[in-house]
C-alpha positions in Angstrom: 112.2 2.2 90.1 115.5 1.0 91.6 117.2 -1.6 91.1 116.4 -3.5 93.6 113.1 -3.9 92.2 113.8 -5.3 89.4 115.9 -8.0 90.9 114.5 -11.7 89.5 115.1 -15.0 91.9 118.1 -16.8 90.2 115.9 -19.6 89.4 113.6 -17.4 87.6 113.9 -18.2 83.7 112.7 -16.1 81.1 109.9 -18.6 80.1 106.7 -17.6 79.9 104.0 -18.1 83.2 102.6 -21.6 83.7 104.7 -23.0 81.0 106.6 -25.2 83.7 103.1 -26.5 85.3 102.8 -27.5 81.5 105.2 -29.3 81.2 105.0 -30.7 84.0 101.6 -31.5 83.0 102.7 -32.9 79.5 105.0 -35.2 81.1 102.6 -37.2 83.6 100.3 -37.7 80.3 103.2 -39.3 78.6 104.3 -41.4 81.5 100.7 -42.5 82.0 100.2 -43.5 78.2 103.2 -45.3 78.0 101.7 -47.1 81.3 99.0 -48.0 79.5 101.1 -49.7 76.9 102.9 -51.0 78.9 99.6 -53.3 80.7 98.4 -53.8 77.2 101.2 -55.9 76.4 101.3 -57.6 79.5 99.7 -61.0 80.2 98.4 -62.0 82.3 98.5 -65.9 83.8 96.7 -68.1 81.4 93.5 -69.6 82.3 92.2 -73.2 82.3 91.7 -74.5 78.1 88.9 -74.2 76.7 88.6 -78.2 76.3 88.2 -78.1 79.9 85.1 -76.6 80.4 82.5 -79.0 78.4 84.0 -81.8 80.5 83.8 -79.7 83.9 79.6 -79.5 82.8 79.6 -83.2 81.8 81.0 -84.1 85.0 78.7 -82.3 87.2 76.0 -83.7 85.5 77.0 -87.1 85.6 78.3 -87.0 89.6 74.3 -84.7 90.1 72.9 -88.0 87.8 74.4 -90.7 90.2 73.6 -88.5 93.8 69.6 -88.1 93.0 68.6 -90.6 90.7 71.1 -93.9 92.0 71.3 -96.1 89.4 70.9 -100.0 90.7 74.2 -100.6 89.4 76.0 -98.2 91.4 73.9 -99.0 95.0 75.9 -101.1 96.7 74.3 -104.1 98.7 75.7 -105.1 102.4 77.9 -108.2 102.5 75.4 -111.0 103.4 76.8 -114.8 104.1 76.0 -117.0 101.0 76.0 -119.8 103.5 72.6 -120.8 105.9 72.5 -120.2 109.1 73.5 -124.2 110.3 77.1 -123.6 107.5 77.7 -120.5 109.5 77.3 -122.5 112.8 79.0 -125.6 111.9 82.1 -123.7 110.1 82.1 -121.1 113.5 82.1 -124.2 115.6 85.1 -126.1 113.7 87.2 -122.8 114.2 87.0 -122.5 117.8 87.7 -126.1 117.7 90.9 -125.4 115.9 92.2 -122.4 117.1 90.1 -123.0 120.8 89.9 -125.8 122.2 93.1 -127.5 120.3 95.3 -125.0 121.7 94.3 -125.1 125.2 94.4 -129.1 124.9 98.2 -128.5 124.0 98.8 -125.7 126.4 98.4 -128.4 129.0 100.1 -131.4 128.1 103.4 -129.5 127.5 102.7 -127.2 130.8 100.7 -129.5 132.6 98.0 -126.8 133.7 95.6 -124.5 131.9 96.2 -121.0 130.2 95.3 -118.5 132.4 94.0 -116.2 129.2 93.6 -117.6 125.5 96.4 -115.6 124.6 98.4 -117.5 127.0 97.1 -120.8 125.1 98.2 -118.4 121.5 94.8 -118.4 120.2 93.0 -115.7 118.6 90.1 -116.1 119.5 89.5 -113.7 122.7 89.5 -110.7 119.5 87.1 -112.5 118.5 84.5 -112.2 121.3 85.2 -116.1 122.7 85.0 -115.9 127.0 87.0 -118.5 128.4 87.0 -119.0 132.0 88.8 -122.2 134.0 86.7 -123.9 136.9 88.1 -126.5 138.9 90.4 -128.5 136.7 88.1 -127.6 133.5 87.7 -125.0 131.2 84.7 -123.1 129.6 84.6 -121.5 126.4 81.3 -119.1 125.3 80.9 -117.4 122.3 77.3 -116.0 120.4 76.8 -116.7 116.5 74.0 -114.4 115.3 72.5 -113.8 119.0 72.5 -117.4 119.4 74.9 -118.4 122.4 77.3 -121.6 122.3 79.0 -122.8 125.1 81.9 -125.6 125.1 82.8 -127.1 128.8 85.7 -129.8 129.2 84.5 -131.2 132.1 80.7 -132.5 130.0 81.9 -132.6 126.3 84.6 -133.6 124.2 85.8 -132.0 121.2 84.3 -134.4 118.7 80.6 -133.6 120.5 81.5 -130.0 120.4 82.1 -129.7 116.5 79.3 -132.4 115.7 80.8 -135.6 114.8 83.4 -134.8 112.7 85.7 -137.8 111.9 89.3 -138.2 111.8 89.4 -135.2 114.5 92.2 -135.7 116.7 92.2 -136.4 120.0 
């Protein structure tokens, strides 16, 4: 042998074979234990108390109570009008009155002609599903109470007629 054959790399260490794959191996168990540790000891984001769940159940039960059995209490009933029909009638009839025929009566002595719209005359009640239409030198006013139709015209009635008699109306 020469001695170029027995010529080592200068890495080459005079450890034994696979001892470096050893330790190499030896070290990747340590750094995976103390990873292990290490999620051991960490917490994780806390979850809802334990209080919480007992009312959660009771809940469910209650709102499952209320949506198949509905108690009487808990149904509510449509808004019905305490008052009999002829109240309803008489009261609707006082209010156009009021905020109707009034206004329009006042449109024209301080403009000397009619409103061309009740909003002209500042009355409310063309939101309110009133018609009013002028013909000749008169006005008409229609409305419908409960599918029942009511109709005031200048020219045939006065407003007294139109509400029913009531006294101390003016004009």
């Amino acid at each position: 042998m020469s001695e170029k054959d027995d010529v080592q790399p200068f890495h080459a260490k005079g450890t034994a074979p696979g001892q470096e794959a050893a330790d190499v191996v030896a070290e990747v168990l340590a750094h995976a234990a103390e990873r292990e540790q290490a999620v051991k000891r960490q917490t994780g984001p806390k979850g809802p108390p334990r209080w919480m769940m007992p009312i959660t159940v009771n809940l469910g039960l209650l709102a499952m109570y209320f949506l198949f059995a509905q108690p009487q209490w808990i149904v509510m009933s449509p808004l019905d009008d305490p008052r009999a029909a002829p109240e309803v009638i008489q009261a609707s009839r006082a209010g156009i009155y009021f905020d109707g025929i009034m206004r329009i009566e006042q449109f024209l002595d301080a403009e000397g002609r009619l409103p061309a719209s009740l909003i002209e005359a500042g009355s409310t009640l063309a939101n309110q599903g009133v018609d009013y239409a002028v013909v000749d030198n008169a006005y008409i006013l229609t409305f419908s109470i409960d599918g029942q139709n009511f109709t005031f015209d200048s020219a045939t009635q006065t407003g007294a007629d139109f509400v029913g008699g009531f006294v101390n109306l003016p004009g």
